[in-house]
PAMI-105296 format. One record per residue (C-alpha): residue number from 1; residue in three letters; chain; x, y, z. Coordinates in steps of 0.25 Angstrom, whole numbers, padded with zeros to 4 digits. Layout:
 num residu chaine  east north    up
 NUM    ala      A     X     Y     Z
...
***
This chain:
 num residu chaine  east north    up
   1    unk      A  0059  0193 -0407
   2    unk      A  0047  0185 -0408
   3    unk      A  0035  0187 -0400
   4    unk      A  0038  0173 -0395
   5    unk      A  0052  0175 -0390
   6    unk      A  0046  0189 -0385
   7    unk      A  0034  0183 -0377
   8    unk      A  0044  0173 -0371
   9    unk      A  0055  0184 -0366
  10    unk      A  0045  0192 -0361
  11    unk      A  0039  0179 -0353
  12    unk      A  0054  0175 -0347
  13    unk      A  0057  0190 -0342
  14    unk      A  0042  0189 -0336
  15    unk      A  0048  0176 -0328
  16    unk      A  0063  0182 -0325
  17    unk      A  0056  0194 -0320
  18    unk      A  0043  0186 -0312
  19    unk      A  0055  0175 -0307
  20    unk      A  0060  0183 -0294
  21    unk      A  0046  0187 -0288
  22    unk      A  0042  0173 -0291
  23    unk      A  0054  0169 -0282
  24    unk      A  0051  0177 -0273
  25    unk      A  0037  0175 -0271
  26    unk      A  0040  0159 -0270
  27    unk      A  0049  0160 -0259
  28    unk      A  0058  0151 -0255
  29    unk      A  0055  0141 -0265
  30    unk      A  0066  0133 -0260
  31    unk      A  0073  0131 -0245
  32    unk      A  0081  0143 -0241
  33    unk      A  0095  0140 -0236
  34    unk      A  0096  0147 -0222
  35    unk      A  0112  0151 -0221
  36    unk      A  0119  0149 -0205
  37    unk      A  0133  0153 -0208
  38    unk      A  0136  0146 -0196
  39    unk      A  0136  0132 -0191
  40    unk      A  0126  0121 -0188
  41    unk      A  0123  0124 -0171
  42    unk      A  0125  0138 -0171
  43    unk      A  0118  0149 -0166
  44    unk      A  0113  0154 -0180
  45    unk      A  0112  0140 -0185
  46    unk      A  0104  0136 -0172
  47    unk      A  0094  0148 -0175
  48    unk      A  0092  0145 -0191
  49    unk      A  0087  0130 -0187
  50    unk      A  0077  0133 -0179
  51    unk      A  0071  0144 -0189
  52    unk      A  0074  0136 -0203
  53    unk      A  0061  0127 -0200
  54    unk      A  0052  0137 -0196
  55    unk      A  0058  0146 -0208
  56    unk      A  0056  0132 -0217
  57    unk      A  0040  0131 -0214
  58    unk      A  0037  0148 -0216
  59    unk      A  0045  0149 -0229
  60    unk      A  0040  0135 -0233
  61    unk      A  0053  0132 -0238
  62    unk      A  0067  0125 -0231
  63    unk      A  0074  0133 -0224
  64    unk      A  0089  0126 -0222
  65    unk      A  0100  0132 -0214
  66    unk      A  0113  0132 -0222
  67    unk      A  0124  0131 -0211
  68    unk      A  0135  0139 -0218
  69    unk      A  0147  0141 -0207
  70    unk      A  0160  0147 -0208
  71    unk      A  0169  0162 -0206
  72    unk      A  0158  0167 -0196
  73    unk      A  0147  0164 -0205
  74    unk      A  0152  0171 -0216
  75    unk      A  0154  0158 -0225
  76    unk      A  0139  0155 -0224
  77    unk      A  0135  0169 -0225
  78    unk      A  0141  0173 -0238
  79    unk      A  0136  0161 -0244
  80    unk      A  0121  0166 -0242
  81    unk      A  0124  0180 -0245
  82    unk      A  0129  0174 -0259
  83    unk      A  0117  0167 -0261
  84    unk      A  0105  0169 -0270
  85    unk      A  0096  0179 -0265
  86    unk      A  0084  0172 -0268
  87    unk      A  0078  0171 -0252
  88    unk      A  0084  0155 -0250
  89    unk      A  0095  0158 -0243
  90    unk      A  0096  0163 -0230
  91    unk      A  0107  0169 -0221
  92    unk      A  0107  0170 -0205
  93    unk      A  0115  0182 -0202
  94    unk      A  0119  0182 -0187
  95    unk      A  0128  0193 -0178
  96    unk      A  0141  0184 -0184
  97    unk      A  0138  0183 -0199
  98    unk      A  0128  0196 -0200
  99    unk      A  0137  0206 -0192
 100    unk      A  0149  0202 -0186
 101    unk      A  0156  0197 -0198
 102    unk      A  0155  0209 -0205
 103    unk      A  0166  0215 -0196
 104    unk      A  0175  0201 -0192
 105    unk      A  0176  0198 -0205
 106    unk      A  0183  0207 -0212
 107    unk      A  0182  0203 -0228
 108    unk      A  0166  0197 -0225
 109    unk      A  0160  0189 -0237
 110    unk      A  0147  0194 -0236
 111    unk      A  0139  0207 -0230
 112    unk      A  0128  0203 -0220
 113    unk      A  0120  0216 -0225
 114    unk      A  0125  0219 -0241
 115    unk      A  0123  0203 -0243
 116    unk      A  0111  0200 -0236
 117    unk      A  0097  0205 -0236
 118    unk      A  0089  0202 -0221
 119    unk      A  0078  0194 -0218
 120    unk      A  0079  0196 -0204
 121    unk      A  0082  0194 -0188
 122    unk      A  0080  0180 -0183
 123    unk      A  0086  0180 -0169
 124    unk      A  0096  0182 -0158
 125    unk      A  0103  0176 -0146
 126    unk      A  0113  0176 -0137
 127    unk      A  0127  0171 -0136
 128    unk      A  0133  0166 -0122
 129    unk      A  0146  0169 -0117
 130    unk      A  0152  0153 -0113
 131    unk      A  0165  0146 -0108
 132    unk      A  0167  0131 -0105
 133    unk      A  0161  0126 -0094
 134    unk      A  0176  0125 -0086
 135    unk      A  0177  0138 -0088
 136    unk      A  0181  0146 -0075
 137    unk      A  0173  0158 -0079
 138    unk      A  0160  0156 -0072
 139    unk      A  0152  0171 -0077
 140    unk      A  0156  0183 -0089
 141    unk      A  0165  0189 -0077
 142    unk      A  0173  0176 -0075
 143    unk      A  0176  0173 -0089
 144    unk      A  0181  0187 -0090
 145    unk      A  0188  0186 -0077
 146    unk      A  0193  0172 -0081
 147    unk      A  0198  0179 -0096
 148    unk      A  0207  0190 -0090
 149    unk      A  0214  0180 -0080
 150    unk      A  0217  0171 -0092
 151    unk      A  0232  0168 -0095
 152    unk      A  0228  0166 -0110
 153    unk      A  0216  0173 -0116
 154    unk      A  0203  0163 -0115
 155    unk      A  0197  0159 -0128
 156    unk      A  0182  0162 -0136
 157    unk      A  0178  0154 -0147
 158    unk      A  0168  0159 -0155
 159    unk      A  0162  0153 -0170
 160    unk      A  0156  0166 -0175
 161    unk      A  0161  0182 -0176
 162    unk      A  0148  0184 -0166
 163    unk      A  0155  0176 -0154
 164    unk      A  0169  0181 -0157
 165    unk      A  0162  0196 -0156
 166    unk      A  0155  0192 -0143
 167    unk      A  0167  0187 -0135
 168    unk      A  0177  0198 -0141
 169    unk      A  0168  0208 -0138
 170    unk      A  0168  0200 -0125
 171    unk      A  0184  0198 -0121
 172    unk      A  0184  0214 -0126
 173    unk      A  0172  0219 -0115
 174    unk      A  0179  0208 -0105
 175    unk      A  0193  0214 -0106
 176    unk      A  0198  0200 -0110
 177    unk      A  0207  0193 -0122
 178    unk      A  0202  0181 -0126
 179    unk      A  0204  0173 -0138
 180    unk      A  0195  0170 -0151
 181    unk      A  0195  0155 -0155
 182    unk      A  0184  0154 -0169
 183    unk      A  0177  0143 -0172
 184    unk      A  0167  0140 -0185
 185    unk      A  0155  0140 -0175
 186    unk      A  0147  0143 -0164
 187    unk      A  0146  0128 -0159
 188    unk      A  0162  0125 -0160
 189    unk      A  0165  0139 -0153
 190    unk      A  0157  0133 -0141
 191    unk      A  0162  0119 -0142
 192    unk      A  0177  0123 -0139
 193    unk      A  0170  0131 -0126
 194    unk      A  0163  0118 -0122
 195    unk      A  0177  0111 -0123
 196    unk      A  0183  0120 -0117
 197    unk      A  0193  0123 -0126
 198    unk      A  0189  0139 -0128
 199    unk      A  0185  0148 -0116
 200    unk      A  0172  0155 -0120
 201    unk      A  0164  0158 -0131
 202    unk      A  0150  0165 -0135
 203    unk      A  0141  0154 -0138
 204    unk      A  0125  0158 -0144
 205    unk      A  0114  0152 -0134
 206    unk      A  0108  0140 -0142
 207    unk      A  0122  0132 -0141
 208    unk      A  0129  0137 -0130
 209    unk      A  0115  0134 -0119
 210    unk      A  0115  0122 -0120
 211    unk      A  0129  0118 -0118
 212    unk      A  0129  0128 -0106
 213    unk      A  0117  0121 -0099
 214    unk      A  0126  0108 -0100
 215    unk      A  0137  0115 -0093
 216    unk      A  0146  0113 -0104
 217    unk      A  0149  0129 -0106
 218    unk      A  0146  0140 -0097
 219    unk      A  0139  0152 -0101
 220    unk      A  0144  0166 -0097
 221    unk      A  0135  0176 -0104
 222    unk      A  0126  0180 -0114
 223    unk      A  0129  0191 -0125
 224    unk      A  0112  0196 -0122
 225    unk      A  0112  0210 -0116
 226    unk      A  0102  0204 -0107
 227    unk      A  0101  0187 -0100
 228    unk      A  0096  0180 -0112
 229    unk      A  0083  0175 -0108
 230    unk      A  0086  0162 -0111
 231    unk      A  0100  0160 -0102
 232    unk      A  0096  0172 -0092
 233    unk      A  0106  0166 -0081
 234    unk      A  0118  0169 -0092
 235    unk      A  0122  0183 -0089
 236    unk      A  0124  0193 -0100
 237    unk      A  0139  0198 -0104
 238    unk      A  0134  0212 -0103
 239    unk      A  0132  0210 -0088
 240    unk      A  0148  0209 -0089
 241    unk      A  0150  0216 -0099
 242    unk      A  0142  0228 -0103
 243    unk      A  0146  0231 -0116
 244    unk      A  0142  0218 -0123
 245    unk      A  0133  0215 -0132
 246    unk      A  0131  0204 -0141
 247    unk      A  0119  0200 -0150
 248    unk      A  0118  0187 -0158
 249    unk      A  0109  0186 -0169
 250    unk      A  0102  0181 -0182
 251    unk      A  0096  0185 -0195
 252    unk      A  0095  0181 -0208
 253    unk      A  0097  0187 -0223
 254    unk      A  0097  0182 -0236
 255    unk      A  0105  0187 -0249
 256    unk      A  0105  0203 -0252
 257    unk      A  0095  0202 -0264
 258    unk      A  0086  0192 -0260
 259    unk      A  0071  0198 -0263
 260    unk      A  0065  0207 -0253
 261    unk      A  0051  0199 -0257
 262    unk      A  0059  0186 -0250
 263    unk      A  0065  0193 -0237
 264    unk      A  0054  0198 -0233
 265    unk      A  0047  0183 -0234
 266    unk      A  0059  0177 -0228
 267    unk      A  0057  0190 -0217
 268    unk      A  0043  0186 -0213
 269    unk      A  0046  0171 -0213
 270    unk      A  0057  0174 -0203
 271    unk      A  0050  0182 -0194
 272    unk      A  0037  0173 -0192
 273    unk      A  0048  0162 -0189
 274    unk      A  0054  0170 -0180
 275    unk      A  0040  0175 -0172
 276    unk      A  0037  0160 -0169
 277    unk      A  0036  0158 -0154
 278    unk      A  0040  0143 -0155
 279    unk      A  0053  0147 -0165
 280    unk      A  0056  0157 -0154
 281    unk      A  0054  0149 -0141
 282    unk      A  0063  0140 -0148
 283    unk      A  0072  0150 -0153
 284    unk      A  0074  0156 -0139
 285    unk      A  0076  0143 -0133
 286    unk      A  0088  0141 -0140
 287    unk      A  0093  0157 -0138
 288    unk      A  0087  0166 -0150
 289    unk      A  0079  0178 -0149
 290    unk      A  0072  0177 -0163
 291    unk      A  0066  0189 -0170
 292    unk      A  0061  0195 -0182
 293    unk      A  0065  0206 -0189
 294    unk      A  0062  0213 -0202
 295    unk      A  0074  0211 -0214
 296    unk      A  0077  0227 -0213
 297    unk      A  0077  0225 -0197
 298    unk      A  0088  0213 -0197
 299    unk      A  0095  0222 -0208
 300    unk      A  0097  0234 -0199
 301    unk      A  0100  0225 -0187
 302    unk      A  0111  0218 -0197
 303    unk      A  0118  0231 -0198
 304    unk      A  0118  0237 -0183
 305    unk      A  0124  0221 -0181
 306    unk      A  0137  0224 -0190
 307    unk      A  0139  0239 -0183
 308    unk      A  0137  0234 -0170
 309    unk      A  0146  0221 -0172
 310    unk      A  0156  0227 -0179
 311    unk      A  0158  0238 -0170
 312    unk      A  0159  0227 -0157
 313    unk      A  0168  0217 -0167
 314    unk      A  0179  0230 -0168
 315    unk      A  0177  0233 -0151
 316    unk      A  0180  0219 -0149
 317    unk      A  0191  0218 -0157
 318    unk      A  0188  0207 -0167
 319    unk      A  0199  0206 -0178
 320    unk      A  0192  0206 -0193
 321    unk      A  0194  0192 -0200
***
C-alpha cells in the first residue's frame, strides 16, 4: 500500500471516529421532531404547545410537535422508539402510553423503559369526573346513586387507557356496572358527553373547564387527593371514595441509544424551561403542575408508574386487548 492511500485511510478513520462527538457537540443541528402520540386538543398535545416555543428559542433550533394519534398512543409511540437515536426526535411519555399500556395491551409494540432512554418529568394535572349538563346526578353521591337505580348500565367514554382506568377503578370502588364506549381521543370522548349521548366521562382540566363554566357539562369531581388549587369548589373522589387515586402526567424520552452527552443538554434545556415563572403561570392557568426532574429521577418514577398502574388495571378489572 502506498504511503498515499495509507495517509488517506488513516485521515477517513480519523473523521468516521471524530463524526459522532462532532455530532453531538453541534447539537441539534436541525429541528427536533417532538412526537404526541395523541391528537391535536388533547391534554398532552395542549402541554407540548405551550413548551415547543420556549424549547424552540433555548435549543436554538425548531422544535415541532408531530401529532401521531391511534391504539392509545401506541401507533405514535413505536414510531419514535424506532427512530434514529441521534437527539432529534422527541417522545412525550404520559400515564397512558408510558404505564398503562404496558398492561392493557397485551402484545405492546414498544417498551416505554427498554426502548427509550429519559430526559425528564414535565408536568402534571388533573382529571375531572363530568356528566351532561341534563344529567340527574347533581354531586359523586348522586351519580353513584343515580348508577345503581338504573335499569340498564350507564355509559363512560374515554379516548385513552388512563380515563378507562380512572372510571373502572371508579364503577369498581362505587359498587356499580357501567359500560365502556372508546373513542380515538380525548376531545371526542367529551363531545358525546356534551351531546348527551354518553353519561359520564373523565375529562383532563384544560378541556373540560371551559365547557363547564358554560354550563355545557357538569363537573362532579377531581382525581387530586386533595381540591385542585385551580377549581377548589370541585370536591375530590376520594372525599367519596377513600381508596382512589389517580395521577395524570408528562415526560419525555427519546430513543434508547441516543448519546448521554445529548440528554443531558436536552435535560438542562428542559428544566430551565420548565423553571419559568411566566411558562408556569401560564401553565397552571390551564391545569398543569410543571416540574423538573433529573433523566434517572423520571426513570425510576417510570417504573413505580407501571407497578402501580398494573397492579390497579388488574383490581379494576380491565380485560388485556
Amino acid at each position: 500500500m502506498s504511503i498515499i492511500h495509507r495517509r488517506t485511510l488513516i485521515a477517513w478513520g480519523g473523521a468516521l471516529l471524530a463524526a459522532p462527538a462532532f455530532a453531538q457537540g453541534n447539537w441539534p443541528d436541525r429541528p427536533i421532531r417532538l412526537v404526541v402520540a395523541f391528537p391535536a386538543g388533547s391534554v398532552t398535545d395542549t402541554l407540548m404547545r405551550h413548551l415547543s416555543e420556549p424549547l424552540s428559542r433555548e435549543l436554538g433550533q425548531p422544535v415541532i410537535v408531530d401529532n401521531r394519534p391511534g391504539g392509545s398512543g401506541v401507533v405514535g409511540t413505536e414510531s419514535a422508539a424506532r427512530s434514529a437515536p441521534d437527539g432529534h426526535t422527541w417522545c412525550v411519555l404520559s400515564v397512558t402510553n408510558g404505564a398503562l399500556n404496558t398492561y392493557t395491551i397485551r402484545r405492546l409494540s414498544y417498551d416505554p423503559i427498554r426502548d427509550f432512554a429519559p430526559i425528564g418529568f414535565v408536568a402534571e394535572t388533573a382529571y375531572i369526573l363530568v356528566v351532561p349538563a341534563s344529567s340527574p346526578a347533581r354531586d359523586l353521591r348522586g351519580f353513584i346513586e343515580h348508577a345503581k337505580a338504573a335499569r340498564t348500565p350507564l355509559t363512560f367514554s374515554h379516548g385513552n387507557s388512563s380515563s378507562l382506568i380512572a372510571s373502572a377503578t371508579l364503577a369498581r370502588l362505587a359498587g356499580v356496572e357501567m359500560t365502556a364506549v372508546p373513542y380515538r381521543g380525548g376531545p371526542e370522548a367529551l363531545t358525546d358527553v356534551i351531546a348527551g349521548r354518553i353519561d359520564s366521562t373523565f375529562t383532563d382540566f384544560a378541556a373540560g373547564m371551559p365547557q363547564i363554566r358554560e354550563g355545557k357539562i357538569r363537573a362532579l369531581a377531581v382525581t387530586l387527593p386533595q381540591p385542585f388549587s385551580l377549581a377548589p369548589e370541585i370536591p375530590t373522589v376520594a372525599s367519596v371514595l377513600p381508596d382512589f387515586a389517580f395521577d395524570v402526567w408528562f415526560g419525555i424520552s427519546v430513543p434508547a441509544a441516543t448519546p448521554a452527552p445529548i440528554i443531558a443538554r436536552a435535560n438542562a434545556a428542559l428544566n430551565k424551561v420548565l423553571g419559568d415563572a411566566e411558562l408556569k403561570e401560564r401553565l397552571a392557568r390551564l391545569g398543569y403542575a410543571p416540574r423538573g426532574s433529573s433523566p434517572q429521577e423520571f426513570q425510576d418514577f417510570l417504573r413505580n408508574q407501571i407497578a402501580v398502574l398494573t397492579q390497579r388495571a388488574r383490581e379494576a378489572g380491565l380485560e388485556q386487548q
